[in-house]
Z-matrix of the N, CA and C atoms (Angstrom, degrees):
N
C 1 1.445
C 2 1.523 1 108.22
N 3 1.187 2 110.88 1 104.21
C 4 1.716 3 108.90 2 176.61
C 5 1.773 4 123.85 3 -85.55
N 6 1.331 5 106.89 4 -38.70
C 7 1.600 6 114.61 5 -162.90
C 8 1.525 7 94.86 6 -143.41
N 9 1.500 8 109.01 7 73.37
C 10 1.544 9 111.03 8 158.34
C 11 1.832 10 123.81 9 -24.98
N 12 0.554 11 135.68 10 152.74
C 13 1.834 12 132.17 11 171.25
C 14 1.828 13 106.92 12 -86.81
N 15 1.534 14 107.69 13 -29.69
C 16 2.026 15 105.57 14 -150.36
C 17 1.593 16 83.50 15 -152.78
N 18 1.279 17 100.81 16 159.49
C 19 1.294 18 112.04 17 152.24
C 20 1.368 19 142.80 18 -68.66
N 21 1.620 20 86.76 19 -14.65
C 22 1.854 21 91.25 20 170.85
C 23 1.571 22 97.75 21 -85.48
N 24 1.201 23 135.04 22 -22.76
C 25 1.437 24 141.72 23 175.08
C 26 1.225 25 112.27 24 -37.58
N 27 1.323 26 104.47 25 -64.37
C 28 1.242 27 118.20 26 -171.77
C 29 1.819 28 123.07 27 -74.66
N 30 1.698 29 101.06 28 -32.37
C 31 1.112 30 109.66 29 171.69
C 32 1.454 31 125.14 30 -63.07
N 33 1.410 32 125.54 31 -36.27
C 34 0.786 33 138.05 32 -163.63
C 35 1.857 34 100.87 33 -110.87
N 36 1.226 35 135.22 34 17.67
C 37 1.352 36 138.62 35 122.73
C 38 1.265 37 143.34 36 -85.71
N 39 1.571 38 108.11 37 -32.75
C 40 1.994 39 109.44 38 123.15
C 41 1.222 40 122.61 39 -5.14
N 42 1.256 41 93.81 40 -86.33
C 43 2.205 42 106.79 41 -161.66
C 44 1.454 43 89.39 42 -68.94
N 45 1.190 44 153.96 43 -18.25
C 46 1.397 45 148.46 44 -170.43
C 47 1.628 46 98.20 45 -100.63
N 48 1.144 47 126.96 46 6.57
C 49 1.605 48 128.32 47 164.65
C 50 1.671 49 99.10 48 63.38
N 51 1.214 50 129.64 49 17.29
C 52 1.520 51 127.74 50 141.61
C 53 1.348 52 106.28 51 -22.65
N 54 1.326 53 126.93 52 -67.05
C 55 1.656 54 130.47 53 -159.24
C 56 1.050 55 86.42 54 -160.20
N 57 1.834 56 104.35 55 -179.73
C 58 1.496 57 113.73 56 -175.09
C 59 1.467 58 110.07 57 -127.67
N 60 1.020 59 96.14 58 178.46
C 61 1.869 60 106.20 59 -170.69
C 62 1.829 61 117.26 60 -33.64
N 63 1.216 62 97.19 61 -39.36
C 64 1.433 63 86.67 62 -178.98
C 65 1.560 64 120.06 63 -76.70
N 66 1.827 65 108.27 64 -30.62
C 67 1.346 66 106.02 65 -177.22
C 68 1.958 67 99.66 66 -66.54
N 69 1.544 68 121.68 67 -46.23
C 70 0.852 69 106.82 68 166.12
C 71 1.631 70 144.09 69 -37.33
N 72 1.407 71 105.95 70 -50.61
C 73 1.366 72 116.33 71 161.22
C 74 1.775 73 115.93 72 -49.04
N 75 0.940 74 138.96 73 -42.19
C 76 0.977 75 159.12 74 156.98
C 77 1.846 76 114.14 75 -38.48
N 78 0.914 77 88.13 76 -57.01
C 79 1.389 78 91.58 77 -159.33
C 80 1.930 79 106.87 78 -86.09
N 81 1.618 80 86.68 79 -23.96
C 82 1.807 81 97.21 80 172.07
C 83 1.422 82 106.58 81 -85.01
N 84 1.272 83 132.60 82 -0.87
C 85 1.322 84 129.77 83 -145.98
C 86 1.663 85 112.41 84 4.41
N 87 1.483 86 93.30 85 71.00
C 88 1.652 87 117.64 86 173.03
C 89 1.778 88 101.00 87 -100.19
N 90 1.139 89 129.94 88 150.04
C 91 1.777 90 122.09 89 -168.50
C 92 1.408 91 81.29 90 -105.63
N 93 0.970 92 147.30 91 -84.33
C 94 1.711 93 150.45 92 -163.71
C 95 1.539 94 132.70 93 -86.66
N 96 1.394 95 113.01 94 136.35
C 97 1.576 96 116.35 95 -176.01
C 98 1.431 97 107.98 96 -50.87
N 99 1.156 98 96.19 97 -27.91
C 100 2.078 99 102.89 98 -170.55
C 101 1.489 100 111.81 99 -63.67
N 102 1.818 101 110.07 100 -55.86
C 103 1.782 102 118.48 101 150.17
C 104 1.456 103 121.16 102 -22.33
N 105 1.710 104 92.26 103 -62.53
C 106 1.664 105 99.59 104 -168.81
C 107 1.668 106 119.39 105 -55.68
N 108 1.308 107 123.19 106 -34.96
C 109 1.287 108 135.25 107 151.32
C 110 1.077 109 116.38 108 -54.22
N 111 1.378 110 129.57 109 -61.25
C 112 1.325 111 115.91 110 171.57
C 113 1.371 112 109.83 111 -56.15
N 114 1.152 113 135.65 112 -51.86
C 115 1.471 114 120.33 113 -162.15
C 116 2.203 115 97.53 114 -55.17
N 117 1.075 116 108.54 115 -71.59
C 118 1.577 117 109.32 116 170.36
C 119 1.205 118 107.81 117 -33.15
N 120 1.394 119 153.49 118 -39.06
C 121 1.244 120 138.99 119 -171.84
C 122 1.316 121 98.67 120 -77.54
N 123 1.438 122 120.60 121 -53.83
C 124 1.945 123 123.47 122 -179.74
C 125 1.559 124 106.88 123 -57.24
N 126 1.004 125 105.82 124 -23.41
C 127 1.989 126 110.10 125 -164.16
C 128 1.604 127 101.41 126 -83.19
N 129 1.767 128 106.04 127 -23.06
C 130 1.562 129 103.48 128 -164.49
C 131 1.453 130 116.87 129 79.07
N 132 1.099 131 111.14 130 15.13
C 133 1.658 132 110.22 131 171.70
C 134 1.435 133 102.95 132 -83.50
N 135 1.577 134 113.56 133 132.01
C 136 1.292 135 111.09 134 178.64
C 137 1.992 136 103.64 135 -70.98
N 138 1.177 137 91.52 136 143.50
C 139 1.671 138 112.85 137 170.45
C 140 1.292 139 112.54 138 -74.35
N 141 1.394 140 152.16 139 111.56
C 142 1.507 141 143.69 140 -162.72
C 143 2.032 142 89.02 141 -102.42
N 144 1.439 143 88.26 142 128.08
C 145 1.904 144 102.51 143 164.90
C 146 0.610 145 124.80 144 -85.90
N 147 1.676 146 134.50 145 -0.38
C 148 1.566 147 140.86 146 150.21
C 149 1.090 148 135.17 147 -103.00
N 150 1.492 149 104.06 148 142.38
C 151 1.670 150 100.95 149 -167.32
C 152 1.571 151 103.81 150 -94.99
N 153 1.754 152 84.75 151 165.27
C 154 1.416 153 98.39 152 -163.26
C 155 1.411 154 111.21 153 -81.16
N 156 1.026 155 132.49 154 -178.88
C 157 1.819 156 135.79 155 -168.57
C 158 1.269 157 92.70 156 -57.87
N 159 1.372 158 99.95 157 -75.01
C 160 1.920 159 104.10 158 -172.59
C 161 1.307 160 129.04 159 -53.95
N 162 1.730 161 113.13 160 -11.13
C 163 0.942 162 125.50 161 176.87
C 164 2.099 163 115.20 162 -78.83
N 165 1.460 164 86.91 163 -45.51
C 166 1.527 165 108.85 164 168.08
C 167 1.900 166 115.00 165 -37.75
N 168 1.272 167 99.04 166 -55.49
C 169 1.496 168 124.33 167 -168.22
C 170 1.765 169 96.14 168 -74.78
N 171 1.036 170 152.47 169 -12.59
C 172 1.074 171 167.44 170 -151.46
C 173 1.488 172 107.76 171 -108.86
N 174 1.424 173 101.48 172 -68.47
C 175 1.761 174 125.29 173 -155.69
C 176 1.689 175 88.34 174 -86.37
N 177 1.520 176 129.55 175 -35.47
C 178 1.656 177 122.09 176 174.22
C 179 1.835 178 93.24 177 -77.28
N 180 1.271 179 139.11 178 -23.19
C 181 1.687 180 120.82 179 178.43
C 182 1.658 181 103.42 180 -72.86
N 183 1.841 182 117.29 181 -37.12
C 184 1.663 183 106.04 182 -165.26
C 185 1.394 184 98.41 183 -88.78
N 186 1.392 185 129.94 184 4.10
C 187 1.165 186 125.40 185 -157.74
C 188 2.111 187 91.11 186 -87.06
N 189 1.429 188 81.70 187 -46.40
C 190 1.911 189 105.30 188 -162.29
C 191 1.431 190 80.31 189 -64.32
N 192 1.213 191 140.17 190 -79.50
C 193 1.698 192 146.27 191 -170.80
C 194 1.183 193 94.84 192 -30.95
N 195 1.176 194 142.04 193 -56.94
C 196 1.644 195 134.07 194 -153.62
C 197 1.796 196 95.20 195 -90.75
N 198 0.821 197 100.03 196 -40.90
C 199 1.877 198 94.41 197 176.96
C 200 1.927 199 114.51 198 -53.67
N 201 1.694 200 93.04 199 -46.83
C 202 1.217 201 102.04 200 -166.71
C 203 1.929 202 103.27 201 -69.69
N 204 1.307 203 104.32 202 -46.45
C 205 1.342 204 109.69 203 164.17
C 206 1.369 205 121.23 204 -35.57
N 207 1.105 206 124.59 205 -59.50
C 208 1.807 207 152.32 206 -161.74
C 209 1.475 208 102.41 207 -60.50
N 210 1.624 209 102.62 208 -40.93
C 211 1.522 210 105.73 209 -156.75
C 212 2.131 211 110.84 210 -100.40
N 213 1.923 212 86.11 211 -12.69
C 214 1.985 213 87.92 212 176.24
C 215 1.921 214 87.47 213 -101.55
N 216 1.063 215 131.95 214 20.63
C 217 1.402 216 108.95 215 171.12
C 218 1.634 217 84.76 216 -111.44
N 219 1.464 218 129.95 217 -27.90
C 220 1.855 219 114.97 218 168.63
C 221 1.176 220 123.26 219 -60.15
């Protein structure tokens, strides 16, 4: 998806894992993730509560980093 048409365009290729928050941010010229939700919540784009594969693989690497962190500063 290169040149959304609307902001619901774009919002709603977000939550469909088209791209991710930043290309979104970007492309809404929205400044904050907090906006970007809000704009999708006002737009009626459903919000998806699951993360995406790549997202998965991500959130188990900062999860392990912050553990491993947590446990050489104990």
């Amino acid at each position: 998806m290169k040149h959304p048409a609307s902001l619901y365009t774009i919002l709603v290729a977000w939550q469909a894992g088209e791209f991710g928050y930043r290309e979104a941010l970007t492309l809404s010229n929205i400044d904050t993730l907090d906006e970007l939700y809000d704009a999708a919540h006002l737009s009626g784009v459903p919000i998806r509560t699951k993360l995406l594969p790549d997202e998965e693989v991500m959130a188990r690497r900062v999860g392990a980093l912050l553990r491993a962190q947590s446990s050489a500063a104990a």
